[in-house]
Backbone as a ProteinNet text record, in pm:
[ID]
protein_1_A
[PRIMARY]
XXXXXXXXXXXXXXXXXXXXXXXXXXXXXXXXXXXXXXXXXXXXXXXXXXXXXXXXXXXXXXXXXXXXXXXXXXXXXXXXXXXXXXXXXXXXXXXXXXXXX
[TERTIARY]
18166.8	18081.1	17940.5	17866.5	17752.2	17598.2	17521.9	17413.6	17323.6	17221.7	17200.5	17076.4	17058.4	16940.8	17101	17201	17290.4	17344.4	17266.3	17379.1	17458.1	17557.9	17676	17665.7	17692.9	17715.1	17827.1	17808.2	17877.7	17973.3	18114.5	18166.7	18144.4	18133.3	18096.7	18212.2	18160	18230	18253.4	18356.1	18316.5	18369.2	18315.4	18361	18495.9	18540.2	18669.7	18798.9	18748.5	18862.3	18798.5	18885.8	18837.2	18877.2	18834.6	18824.7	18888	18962.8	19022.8	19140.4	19179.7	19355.5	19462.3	19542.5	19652.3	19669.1	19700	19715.9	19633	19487.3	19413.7	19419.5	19392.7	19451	19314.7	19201.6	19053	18952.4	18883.5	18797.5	18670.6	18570.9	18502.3	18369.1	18209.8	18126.4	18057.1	17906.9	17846.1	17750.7	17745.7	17668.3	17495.9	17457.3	17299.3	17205.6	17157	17040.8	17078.6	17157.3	17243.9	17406.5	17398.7	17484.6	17607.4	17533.9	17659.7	17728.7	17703.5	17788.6	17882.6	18015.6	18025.9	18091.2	18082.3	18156.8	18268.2	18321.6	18504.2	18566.7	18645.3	18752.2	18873.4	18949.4	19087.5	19095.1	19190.2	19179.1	19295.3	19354.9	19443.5	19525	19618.8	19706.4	19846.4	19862.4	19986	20111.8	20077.3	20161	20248.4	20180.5	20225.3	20075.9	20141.2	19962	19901.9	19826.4	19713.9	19748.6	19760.6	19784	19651.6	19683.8	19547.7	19562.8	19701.2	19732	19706.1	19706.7	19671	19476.1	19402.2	19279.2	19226.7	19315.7	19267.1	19260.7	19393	19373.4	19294.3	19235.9	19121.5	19003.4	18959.6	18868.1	18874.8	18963.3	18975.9	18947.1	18985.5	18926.2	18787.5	18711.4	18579.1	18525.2	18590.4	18490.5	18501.6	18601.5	18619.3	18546.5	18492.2	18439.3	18283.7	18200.9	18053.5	18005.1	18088.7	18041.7	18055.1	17939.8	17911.7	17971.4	17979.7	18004.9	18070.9	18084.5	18192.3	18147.8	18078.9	18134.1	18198.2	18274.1	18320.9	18272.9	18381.9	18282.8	18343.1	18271.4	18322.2	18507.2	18547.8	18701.7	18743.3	18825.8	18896.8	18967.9	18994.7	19016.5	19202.3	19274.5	19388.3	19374.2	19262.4	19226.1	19170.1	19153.9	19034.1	19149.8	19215	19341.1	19379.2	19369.2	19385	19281.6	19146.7	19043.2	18980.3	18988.3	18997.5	19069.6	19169.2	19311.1	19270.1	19201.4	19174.8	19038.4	18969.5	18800.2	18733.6	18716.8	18604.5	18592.8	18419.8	18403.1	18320.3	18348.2	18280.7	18118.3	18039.7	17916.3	17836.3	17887.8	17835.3	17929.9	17880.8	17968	17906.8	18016.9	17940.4	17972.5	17828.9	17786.3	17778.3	17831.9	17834.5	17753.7	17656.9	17611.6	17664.6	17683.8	17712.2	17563.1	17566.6	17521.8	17627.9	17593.6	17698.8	17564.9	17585.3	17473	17628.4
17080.4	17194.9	17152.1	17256.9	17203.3	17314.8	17204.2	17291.2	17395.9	17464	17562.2	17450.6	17368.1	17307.6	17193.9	17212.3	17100.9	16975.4	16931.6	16814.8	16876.8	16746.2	16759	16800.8	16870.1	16877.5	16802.1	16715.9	16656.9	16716.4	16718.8	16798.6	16683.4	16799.4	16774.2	16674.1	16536.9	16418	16392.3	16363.4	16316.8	16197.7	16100.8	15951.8	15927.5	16048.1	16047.1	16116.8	16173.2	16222.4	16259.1	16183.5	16246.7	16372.2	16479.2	16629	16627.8	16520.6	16507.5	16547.1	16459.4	16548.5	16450.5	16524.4	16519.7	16351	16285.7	16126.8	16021.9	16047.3	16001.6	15904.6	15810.6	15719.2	15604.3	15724.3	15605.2	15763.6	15677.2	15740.8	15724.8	15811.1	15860.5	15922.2	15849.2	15960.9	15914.5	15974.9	15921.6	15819.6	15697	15614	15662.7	15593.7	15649.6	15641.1	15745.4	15755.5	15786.3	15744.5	15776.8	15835	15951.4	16041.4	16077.9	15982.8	15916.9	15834.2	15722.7	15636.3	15666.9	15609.5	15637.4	15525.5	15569.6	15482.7	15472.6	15371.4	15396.2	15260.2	15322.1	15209.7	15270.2	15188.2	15234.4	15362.2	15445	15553.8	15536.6	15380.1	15359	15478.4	15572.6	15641.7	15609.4	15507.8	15456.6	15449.8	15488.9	15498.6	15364.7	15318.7	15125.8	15083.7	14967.8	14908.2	14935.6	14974.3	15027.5	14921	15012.8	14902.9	14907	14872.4	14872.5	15007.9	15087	15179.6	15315.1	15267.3	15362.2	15410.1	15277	15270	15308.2	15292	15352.4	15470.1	15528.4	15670.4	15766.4	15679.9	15770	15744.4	15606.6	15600.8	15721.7	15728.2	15841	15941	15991.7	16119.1	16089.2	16032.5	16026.2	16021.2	15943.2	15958.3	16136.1	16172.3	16321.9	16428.2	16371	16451.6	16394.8	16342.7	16308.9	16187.8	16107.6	15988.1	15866.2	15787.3	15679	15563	15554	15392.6	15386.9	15322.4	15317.8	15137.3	15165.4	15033	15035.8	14930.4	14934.3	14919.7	14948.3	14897.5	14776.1	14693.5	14579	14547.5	14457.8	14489.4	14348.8	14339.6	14191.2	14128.3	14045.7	13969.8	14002	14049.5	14089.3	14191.8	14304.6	14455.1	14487.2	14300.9	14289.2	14314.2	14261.6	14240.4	14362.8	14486	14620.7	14686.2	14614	14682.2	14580	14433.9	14333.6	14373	14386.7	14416.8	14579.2	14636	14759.4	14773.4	14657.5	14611.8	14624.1	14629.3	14615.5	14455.4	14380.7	14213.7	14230	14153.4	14083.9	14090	14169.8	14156.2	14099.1	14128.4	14014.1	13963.4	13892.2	13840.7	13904.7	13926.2	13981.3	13838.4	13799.8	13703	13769.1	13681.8	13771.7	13680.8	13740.3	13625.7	13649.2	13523.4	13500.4	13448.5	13497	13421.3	13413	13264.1	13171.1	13179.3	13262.5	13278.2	13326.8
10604	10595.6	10635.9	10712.4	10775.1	10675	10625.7	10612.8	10703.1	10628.3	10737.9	10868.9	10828.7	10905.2	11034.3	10982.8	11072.6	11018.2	10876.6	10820	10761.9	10736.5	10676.9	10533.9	10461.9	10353	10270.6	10180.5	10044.8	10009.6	10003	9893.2	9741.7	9601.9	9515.7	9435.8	9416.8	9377.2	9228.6	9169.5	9022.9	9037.2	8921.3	8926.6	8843.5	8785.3	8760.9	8814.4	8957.2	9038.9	9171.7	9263.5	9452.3	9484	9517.1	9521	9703.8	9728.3	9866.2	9930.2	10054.2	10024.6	9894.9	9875.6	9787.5	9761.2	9855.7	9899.7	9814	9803.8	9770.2	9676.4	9622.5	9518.2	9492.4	9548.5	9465.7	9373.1	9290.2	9260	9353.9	9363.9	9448.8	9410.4	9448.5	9446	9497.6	9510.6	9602.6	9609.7	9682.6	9597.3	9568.8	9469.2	9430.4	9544.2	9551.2	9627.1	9773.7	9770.1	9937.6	9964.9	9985.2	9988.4	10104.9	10177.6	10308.5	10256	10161.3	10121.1	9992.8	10012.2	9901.3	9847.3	9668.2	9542.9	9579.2	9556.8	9512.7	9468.6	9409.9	9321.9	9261.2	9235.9	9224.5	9128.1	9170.7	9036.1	8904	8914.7	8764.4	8769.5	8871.4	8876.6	8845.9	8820.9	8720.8	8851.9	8977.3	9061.7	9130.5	9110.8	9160.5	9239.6	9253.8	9319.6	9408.1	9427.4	9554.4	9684.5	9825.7	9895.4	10010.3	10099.9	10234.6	10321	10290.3	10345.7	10259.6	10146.4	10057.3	10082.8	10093.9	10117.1	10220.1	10368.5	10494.9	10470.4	10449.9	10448.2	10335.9	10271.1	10161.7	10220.6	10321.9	10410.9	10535.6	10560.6	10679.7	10621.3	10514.4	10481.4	10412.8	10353.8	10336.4	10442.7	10565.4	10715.3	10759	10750.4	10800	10651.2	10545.9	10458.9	10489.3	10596.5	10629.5	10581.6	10492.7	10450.9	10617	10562.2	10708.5	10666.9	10532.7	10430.9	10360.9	10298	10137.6	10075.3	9906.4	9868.7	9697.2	9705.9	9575.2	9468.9	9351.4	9237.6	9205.7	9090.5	9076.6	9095	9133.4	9124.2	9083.7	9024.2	8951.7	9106.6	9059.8	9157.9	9226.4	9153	9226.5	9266.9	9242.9	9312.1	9460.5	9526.8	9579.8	9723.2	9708	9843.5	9912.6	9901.2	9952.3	10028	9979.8	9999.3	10146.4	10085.3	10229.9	10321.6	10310.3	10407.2	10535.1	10425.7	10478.9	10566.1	10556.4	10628.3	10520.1	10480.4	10321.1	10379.6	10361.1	10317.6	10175.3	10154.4	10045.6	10030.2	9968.1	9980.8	9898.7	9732	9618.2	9528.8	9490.7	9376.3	9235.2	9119	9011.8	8920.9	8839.4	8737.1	8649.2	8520.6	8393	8318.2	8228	8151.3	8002	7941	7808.9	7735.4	7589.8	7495.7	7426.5	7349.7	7231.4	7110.3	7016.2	6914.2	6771.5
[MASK]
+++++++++++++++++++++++++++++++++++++++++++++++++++++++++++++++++++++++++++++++++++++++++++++++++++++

């Protein structure tokens, strides 16, 4: 959908369900501050494991819904293989800090 000035318009995202086609199998919104990009990470649909094919095609439709980007949210380390597979790299690492008190 196109605004009246010519961008794309957003459809409206929640971080607990992609408002996409049927297929879809990430959660979805838009990242902060920038509304071309978006959030995503697995949506825990109990369906079996997310694969790289599962991920293209929720990328294809965020590219055909105006998004330019996509990055994840943190993901454990066996979550990470679907999203590589699919072109996602690696951009940070997440550090956790502990205190021992």
């Amino acid at each position: 959908m196109r605004a009246a000035d010519g961008a794309v318009e957003q459809p409206a995202m929640s971080l607990m369900r992609a408002p996409l086609g049927s297929g879809t199998r990430l959660r979805v919104r838009p990242w902060h501050g920038d509304r071309r990009t978006a959030h995503v990470s697995p949506a825990g649909d109990f369906l079996g494991p997310l694969t790289a094919d599962d991920v293209g095609r929720s990328i294809d439709e965020l590219r055909h819904a105006g998004y330019t980007s996509a990055v994840t949210a943190a993901l454990h380390r066996a979550d990470r293989r679907p999203f590589l597979d699919a072109g996602f790299l690696e951009g940070e690492r997440l550090h956790l800090l502990l205190h021992g008190f």
